[in-house]
C-alpha positions in Angstrom: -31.5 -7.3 34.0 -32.0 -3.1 33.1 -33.6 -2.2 29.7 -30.8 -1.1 27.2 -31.6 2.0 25.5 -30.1 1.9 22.0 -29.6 5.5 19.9 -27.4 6.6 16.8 -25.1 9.1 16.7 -24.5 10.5 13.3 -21.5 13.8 13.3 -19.6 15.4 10.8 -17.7 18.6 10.6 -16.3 20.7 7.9 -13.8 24.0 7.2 -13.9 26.1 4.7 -10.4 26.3 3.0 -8.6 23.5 5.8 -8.1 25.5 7.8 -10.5 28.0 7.6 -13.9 28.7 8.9 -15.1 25.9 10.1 -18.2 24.4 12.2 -19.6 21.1 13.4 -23.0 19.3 13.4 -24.6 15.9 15.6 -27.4 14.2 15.6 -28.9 11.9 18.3 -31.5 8.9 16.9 -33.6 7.0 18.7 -32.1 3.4 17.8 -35.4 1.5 17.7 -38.0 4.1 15.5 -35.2 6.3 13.4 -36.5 9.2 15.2 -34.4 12.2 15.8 -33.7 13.1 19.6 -31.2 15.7 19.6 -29.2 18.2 17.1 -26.2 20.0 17.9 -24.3 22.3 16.0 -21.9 25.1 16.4 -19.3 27.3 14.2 -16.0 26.9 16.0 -13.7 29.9 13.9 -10.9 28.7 12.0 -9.7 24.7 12.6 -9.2 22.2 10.3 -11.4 19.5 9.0 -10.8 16.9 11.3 -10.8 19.1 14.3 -14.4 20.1 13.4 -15.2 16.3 12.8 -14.0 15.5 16.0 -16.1 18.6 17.5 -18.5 16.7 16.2 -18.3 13.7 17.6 -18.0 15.0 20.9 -21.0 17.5 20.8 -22.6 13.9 19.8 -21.6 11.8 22.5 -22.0 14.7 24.8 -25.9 15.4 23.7 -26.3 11.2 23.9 -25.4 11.3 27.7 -27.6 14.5 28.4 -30.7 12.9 27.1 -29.9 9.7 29.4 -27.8 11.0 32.8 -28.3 8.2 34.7 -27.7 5.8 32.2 -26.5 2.5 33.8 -27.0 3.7 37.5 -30.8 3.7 37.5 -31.2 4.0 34.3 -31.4 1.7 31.4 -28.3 0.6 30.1 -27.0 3.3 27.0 -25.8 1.7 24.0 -24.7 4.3 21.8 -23.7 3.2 18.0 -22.0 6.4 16.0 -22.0 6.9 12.1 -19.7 9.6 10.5 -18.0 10.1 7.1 -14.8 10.4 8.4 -12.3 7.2 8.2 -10.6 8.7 9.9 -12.2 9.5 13.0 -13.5 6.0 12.9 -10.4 4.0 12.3 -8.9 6.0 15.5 -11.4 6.2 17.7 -11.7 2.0 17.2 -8.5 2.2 18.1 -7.0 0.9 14.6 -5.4 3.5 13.8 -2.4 5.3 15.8 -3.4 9.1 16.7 0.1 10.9 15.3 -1.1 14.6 15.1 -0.8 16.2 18.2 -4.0 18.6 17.4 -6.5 14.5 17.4 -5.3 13.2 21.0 -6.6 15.3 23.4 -9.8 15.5 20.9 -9.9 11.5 21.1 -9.1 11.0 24.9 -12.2 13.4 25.6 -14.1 11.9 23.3 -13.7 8.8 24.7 -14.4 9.9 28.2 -17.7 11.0 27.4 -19.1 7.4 28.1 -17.5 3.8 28.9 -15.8 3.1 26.1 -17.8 -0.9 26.1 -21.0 1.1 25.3 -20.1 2.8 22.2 -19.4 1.0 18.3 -18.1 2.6 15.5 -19.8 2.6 12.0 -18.0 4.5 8.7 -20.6 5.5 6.2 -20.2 6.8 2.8 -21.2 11.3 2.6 -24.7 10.6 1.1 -25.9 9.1 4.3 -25.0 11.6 6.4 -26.7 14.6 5.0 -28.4 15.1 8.5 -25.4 16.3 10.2 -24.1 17.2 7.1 -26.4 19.8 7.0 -26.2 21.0 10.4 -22.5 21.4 10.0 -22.6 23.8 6.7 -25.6 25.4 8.7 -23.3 26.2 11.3 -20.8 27.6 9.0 -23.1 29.8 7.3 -24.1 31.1 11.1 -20.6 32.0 11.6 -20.1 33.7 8.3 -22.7 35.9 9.4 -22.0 36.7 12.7 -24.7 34.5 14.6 -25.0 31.6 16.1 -26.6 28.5 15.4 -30.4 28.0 16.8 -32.1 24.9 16.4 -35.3 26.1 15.8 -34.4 27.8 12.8 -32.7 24.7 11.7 -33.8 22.5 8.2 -30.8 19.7 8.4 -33.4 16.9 9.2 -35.3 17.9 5.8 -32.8 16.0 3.7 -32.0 13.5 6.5 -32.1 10.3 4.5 -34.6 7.3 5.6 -33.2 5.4 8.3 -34.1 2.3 9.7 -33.9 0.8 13.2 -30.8 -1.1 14.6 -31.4 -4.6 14.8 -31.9 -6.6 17.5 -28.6 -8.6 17.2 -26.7 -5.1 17.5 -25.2 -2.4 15.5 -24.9 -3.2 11.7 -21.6 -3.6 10.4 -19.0 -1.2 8.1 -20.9 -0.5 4.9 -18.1 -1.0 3.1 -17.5 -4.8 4.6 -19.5 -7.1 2.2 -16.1 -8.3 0.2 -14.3 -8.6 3.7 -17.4 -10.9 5.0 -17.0 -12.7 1.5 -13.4 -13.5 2.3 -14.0 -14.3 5.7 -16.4 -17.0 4.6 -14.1 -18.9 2.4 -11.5 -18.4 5.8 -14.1 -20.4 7.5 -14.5 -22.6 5.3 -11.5 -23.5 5.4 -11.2 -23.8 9.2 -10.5 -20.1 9.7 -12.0 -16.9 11.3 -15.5 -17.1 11.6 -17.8 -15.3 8.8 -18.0 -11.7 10.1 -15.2 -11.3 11.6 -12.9 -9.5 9.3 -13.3 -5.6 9.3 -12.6 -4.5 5.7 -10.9 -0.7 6.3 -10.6 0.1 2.8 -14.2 2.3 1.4 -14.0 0.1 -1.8 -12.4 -3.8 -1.9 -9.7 -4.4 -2.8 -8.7 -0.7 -2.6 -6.9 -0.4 0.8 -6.4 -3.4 2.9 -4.4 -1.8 5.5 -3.7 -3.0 9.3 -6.5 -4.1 10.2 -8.2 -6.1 13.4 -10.9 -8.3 14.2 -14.1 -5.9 13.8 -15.5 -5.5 18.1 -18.5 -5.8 19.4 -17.8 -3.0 21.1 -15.2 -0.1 21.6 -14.1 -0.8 25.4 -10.5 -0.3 23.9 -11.0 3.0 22.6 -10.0 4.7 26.0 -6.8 2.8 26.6 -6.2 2.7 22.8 -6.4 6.7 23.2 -3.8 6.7 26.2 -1.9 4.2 24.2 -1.5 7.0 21.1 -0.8 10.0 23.4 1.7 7.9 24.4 3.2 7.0 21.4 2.5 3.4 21.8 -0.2 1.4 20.2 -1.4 -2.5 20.2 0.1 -4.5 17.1 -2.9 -5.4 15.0 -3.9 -8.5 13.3 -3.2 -8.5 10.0 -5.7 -8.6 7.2 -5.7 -11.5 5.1 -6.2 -10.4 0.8 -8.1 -12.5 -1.7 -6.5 -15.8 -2.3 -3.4 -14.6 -0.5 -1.7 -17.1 2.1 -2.2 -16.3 5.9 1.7 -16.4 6.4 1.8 -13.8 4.3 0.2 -11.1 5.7 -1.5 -8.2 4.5 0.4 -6.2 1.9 2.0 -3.4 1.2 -0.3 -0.9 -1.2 0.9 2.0 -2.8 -2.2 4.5 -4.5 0.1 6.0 -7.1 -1.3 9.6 -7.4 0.1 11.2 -10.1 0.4 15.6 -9.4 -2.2 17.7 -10.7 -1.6 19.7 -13.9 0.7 22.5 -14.6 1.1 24.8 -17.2 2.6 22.5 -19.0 0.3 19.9 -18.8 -2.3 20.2 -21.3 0.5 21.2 -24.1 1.9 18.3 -23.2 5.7 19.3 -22.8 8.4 17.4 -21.4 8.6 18.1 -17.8 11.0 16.3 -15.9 13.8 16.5 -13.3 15.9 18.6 -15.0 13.5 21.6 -16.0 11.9 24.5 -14.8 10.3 22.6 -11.7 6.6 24.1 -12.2 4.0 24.8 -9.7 0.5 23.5 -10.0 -1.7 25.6 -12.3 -5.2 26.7 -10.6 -6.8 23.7 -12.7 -4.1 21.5 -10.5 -4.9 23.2 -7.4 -8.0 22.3 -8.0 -7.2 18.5 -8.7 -5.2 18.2 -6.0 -8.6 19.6 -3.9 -10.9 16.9 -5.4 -7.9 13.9 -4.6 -8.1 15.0 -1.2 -11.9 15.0 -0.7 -11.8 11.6 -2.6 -9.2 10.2 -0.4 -10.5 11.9 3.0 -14.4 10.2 1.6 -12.3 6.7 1.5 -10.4 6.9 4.4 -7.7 4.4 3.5 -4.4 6.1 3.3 -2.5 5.9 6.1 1.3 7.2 5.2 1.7 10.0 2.1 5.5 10.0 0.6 5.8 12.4 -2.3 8.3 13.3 -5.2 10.6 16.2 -4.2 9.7 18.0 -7.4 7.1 21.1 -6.7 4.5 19.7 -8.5 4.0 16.2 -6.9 4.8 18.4 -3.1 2.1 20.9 -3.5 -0.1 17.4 -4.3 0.8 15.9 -1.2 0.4 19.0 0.9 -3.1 19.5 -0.2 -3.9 15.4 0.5 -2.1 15.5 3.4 -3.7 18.4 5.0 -6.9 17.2 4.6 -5.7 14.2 6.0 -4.1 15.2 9.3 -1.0 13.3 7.8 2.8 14.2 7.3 4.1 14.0 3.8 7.9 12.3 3.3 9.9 13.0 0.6 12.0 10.3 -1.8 14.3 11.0 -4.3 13.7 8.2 -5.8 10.0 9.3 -7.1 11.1 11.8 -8.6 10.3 12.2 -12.9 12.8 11.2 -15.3 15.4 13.7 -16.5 14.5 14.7 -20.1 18.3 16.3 -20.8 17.5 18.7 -23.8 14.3 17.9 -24.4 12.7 19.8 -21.4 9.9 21.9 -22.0 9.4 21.1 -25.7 6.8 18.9 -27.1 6.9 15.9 -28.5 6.6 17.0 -32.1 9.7 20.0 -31.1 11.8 17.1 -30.4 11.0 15.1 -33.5 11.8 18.2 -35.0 15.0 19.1 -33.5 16.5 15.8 -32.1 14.8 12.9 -34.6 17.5 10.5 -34.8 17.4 10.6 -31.1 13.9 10.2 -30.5 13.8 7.9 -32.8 16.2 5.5 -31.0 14.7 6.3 -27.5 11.8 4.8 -28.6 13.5 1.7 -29.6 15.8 1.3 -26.8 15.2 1.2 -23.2 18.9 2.0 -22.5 19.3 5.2 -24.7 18.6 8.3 -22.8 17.1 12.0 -24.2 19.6 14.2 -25.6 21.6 15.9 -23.6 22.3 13.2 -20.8 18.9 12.6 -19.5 17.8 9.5 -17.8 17.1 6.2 -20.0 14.3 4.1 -19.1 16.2 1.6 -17.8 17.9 4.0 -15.8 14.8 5.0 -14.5 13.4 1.7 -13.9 16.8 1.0 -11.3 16.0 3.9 -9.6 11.8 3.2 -9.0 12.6 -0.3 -8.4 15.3 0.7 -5.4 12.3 2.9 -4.1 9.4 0.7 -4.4 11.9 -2.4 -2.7 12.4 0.4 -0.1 8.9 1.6 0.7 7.3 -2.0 0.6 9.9 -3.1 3.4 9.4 0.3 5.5 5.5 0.3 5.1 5.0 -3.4 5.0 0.8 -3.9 5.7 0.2 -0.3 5.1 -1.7 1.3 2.5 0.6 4.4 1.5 -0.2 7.4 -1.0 3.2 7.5 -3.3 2.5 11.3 -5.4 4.8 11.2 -7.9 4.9 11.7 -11.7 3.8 9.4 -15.1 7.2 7.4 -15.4 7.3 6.2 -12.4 3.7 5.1 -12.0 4.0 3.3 -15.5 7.1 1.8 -14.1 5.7 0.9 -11.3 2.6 -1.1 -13.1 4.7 -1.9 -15.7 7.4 -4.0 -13.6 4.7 -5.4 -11.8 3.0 -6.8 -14.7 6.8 -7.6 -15.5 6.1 -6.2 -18.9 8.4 -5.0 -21.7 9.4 -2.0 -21.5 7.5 -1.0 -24.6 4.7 -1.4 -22.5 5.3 2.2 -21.0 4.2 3.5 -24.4 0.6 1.8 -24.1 -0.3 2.9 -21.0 -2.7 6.7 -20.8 -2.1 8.2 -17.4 -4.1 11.3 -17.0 -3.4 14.3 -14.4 -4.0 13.3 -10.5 -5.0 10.1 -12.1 -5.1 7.2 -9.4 -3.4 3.9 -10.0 -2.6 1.1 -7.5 -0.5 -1.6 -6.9 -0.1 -4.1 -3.7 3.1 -6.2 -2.7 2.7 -9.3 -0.9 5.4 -10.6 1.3 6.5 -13.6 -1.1 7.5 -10.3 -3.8 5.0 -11.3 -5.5 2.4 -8.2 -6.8 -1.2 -6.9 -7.9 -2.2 -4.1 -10.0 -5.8 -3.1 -8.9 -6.1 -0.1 -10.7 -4.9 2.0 -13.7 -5.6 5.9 -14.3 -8.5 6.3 -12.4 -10.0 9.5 -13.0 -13.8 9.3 -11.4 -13.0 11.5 -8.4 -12.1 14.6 -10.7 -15.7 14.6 -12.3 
C-alpha cells in the first residue's frame, strides 16, 4: 500500500466594491506538522467576490498538485482537505448546492479537474481562521492598487496565521459549524436512525439555516460529475435534513430570514413609509446596512434563494445581498409594506395630531385602515399570509432571504406565534434587523429569531 500524503488547503478571495478590484490568496499546509508549504496570491483587476474566491481555490489546488506531481503514480497517495470562508464555494464544490450563475461553472469544473475529485474534502470555517489567506488576498489587492505584483518574499500573511493543528489520523475534521447537527444525529441513532456523524449541518449557526442538505462524504469524488451536472442544469435530489424534534416524513422546512431594508431618510424620524408614498431610496447609513447584511450573510453561507419587496428600499437591500451572493433577487407583491393612505410621511405624533379619532380606532381595530383608504391590518395580514403559503410551497426545504418591510415581518412572526393582532404593537424591529421563521410540512411553524441586530455592530 503507497504512503498518503495529507496537506490543507486554506483560500480566500476578496473585491473591493463587488465588483471591483479584486485579488486572491492560498495556502498549502503540511497536514501532519501545520507547517506551511506553499503561498499563492495574485490581484486579478476587477471581478467579483466569488470569482476571486474561486481564483482562490484553484491557485490552491493548483500549488497542492505542483508540490506533489506524481502523486498516486509513484508517488504517495495526495489527500488534499481544503478550508475557506466561503459557503458558498463549499456547499458547491461538495456538490450540495446547484452552480446557477453562469460566471461559478467553468470556475468549478476547473477547479475540480485539478485533482480526482475522491482525493479532495471540503471544510467551511468561520473568517477568523483564515487570516493566512486572508492576508495574502488583501496583500494582493494592495499589490494591484499599486501597480505591482505580488512577491512572496515580501509577503507577512503567515504572521497572523492562527495556530493550527494536525489532521487526525481518522481523516479530515468535520464542518465547524456541525456540533448541533452531530447532536441530532445522535438521538437519530438512538432511535434506530442515521449513524452519529452523519448529518452535515449547512447552516453557520443551528438552528439558523437547515437547508437541502446530504449525508456529509468522506470524500468529494462527486464534485466532478456534480460540476457537469450544474453546467448542465441538472443536479442530484438531496437528502433532506431532518430539524430538532421534527418527524422524518416531514422533511426539512421551509426557512424564510426576514431582512427587513436598511434605513432611509425617513427612518430615524420615524415617518410612515408605506406603499403608497414617496418610495425612498436607501440613505448612505442604509447603504451601509445593506453592506454589513451581506458580509454577514456571505460569512454564514446559508441563504440559498433572495425574494424581495418591489418597493426601492427593500430592492436596493436585495441587490446589495444578492450580489455578494452570486444570487438572483425575485420580486413579490405580496411583501410589499402596508399602504398608510393619508398618513404617509408624517409621524406618529402628526397623525395624532391631525387624524386622532382615526388613530385612535386603528389601534383598537385590526379591520380599520389609516385615513385615506390605506390598508388595515387585517388586510395586510390576507395578503402576507397568501405570500408566505406561496413561498413555503415554491421553496419547500430551502432556506430563502424574504427583504421586505416591518409589517410584514411582524406579521409574519406574529401569525406564527398565532398571536393577536395586538401583538404587532409589542414587537421592536430595528433597520436590516434579522428575524426568522421555518415551516414544516404539517403547516406547522418556528420562530428562531426576532430583530437581530449583531451583524450591524
Amino acid at each position: 500500500m503507497s504512503a498518503v500524503r495529507r496537506l490543507v488547503v486554506e483560500a480566500d478571495g476578496g473585491s473591493r466594491g463587488n465588483p471591483g478590484p479584486a485579488g486572491y490568496g492560498a495556502v498549502v499546509i503540511d497536514g501532519a506538522t501545520g507547517e506551511t508549504l506553499a503561498e499563492a496570491a495574485e490581484y486579478i483587476g476587477v471581478a467579483t467576490n466569488n470569482v476571486a474566491e474561486y481564483r482562490g481555490l484553484i491557485a490552491g489546488l493548483t500549488a497542492a498538485k505542483a508540490l506533489f506531481p506524481d502523486a498516486g503514480t509513484t508517488g504517495p497517495d495526495l489527500r488534499v482537505h481544503v478550508r475557506m470562508d466561503s459557503k458558498l464555494v463549499v456547499e458547491q464544490m461538495s456538490g450540495r448546492w446547484k452552480i446557477k450563475h453562469p460566471d461559478m461553472k467553468p470556475l468549478a469544473a476547473r477547479a475540480a479537474a485539478i485533482l480526482p475529485p475522491s482525493s479532495v474534502t471540503y471544510e467551511w470555517i468561520p473568517r477568523a481562521q483564515n487570516k493566512h489567506a486572508d492576508r495574502l488576498a488583501n496583500e494582493a489587492m494592495d499589490a494591484g492598487r499599486d501597480g505591482r505584483q505580488w512577491e512572496a518574499s515580501a509577503s507577512t500573511a503567515e504572521l497572523d496565521a492562527p495556530a493550527r493543528t494536525p489532521l487526525p489520523d481518522r481523516g479530515p475534521p468535520g464542518d465547524a459549524a456541525a456540533g448541533a447537527a452531530k447532536a441530532r444525529a445522535a438521538l437519530a441513532a438512538a432511535r434506530g436512525g442515521a449513524e452519529v456523524g452523519t448529518l452535515f449541518e449547512v447552516g453557520a449557526e443551528e438552528p439558523e439555516a437547515p437547508g437541502p442538505t446530504a449525508p456529509e462524504p468522506t470524500d468529494v469524488s462527486a464534485i466532478a460529475e456534480a460540476a457537469a451536472a450544474s453546467a448542465s442544469g441538472s443536479a442530484a435530489t438531496p437528502a433532506p435534513q431532518v430539524g430538532w424534534a421534527a418527524a422524518p416524513d416531514l422533511g426539512a422546512p421551509a426557512t424564510f430570514v426576514l431582512l427587513r431594508h436598511g434605513e432611509t431618510a425617513l427612518t430615524p424620524e420615524k415617518r410612515f413609509s408605506g406603499s403608497g408614498g414617496t418610495d425612498p431610496e436607501l440613505s448612505a447609513t442604509g447603504r451601509d446596512q445593506a453592506a454589513r447584511a451581506a458580509a454577514h450573510f456571505a460569512a454564514l453561507g446559508t441563504v440559498q434563494e433572495i425574494v424581495s419587496s418591489p418597493l426601492r428600499r427593500c430592492r436596493e437591500t436585495a441587490a446589495a445581498v444578492a450580489d455578494r451572493l452570486g444570487l438572483e433577487v425575485r420580486i413579490d407583491e405580496g411583501l410589499r409594506e402596508t399602504d398608510f393612505g393619508a398618513w404617509e410621511g408624517l409621524t406618529f405624533g402628526e397623525v395624532r395630531e391631525r387624524y386622532g379619532d382615526d388613530l385612535t380606532a386603528w389601534l383598537a381595530d385590526p379591520d380599520t385602515a389609516p385615513t385615506g383608504g390605506g390598508e388595515s391590518f387585517t388586510e395586510v395580514a390576507a395578503r402576507v399570509a397568501a405570500a408566505r403559503d406561496r413561498l413555503t410551497a415554491r421553496y419547500a426545504g430551502r432556506t430563502v432571504l424574504l427583504v421586505t418591510h416591518v409589517t410584514p415581518i411582524k406579521t409574519l412572526v406574529r401569525l406564527a406565534l398565532e398571536a393577536p393582532a395586538q401583538a404587532m404593537f409589542r414587537m421592536e424591529l430595528s433597520a436590516a434587523s434579522i428575524s426568522t421563521v421555518a415551516y414544516y410540512g404539517d403547516g406547522n411553524a418556528s420562530v428562531r429569531l426576532v430583530n437581530d441586530t449583531s451583524h450591524l455592530r
